[in-house]
C-alpha positions as CSV (number, residue, x, y, z in Angstrom):
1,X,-63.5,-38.3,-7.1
2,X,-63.1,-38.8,-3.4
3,X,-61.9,-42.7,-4.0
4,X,-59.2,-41.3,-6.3
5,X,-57.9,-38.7,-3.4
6,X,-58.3,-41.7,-1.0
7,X,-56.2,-43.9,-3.0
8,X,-53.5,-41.4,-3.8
9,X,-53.1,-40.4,-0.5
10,X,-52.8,-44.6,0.4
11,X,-50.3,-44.9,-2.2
12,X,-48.0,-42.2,-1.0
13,X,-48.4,-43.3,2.7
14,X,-47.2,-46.3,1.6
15,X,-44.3,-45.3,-0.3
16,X,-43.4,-42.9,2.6
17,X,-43.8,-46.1,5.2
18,X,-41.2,-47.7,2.5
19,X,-38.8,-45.4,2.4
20,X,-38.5,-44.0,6.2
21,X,-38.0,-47.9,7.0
22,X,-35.9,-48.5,4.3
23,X,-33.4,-45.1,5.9
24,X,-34.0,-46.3,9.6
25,X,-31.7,-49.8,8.0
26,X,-28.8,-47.5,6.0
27,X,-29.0,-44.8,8.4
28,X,-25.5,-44.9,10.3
29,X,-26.4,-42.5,13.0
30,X,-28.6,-43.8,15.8
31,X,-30.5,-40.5,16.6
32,X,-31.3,-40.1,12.8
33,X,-32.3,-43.8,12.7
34,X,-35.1,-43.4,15.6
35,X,-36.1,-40.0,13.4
36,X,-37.2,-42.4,10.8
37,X,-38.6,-44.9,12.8
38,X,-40.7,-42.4,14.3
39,X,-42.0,-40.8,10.8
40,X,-42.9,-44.6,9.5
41,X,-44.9,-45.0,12.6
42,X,-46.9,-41.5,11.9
43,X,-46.9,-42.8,8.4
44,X,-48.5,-46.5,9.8
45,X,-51.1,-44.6,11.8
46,X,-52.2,-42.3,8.5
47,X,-53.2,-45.9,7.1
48,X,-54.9,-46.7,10.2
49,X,-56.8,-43.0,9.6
50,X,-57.5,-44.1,6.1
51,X,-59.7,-47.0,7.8
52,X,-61.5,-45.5,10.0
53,X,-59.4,-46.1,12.6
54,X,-58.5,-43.1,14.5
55,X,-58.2,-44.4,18.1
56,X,-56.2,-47.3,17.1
57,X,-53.9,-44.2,14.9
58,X,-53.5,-42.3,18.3
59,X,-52.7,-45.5,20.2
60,X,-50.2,-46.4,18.0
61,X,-48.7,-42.9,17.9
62,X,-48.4,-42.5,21.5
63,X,-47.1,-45.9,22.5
64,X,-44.8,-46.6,20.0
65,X,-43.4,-43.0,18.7
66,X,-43.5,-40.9,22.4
């Protein structure tokens, strides 16, 4: 049961990491285009959580989205 919510939650992680970088490249407004960059980083570091990896998911999130 709990590898099924695991993998779910991988899967749409990964199709929000798609997306947000997919509007950061046909976003035409720069501000809106850093929004989106910012959200696939949170999104990256959520897979990082998903491996156990919570300091390298806070590292990530402060150096690269603050």
């Amino acid at each position: 049961m709990a590898a099924s919510v695991i993998t779910n939650l991988f899967y749409l992680l990964s199709f929000l990491v798609i997306m947000f970088a997919f509007m950061v490249v046909i976003t035409k407004n720069p501000v809106n285009s850093v929004l989106y960059l910012v959200l696939t980083f949170f999104a990256i570091a959520g897979h990082y959580v998903l491996l156990n990896a919570q300091f390298l998911a806070a590292v990530h999130v402060i150096v690269y989205a603050c």
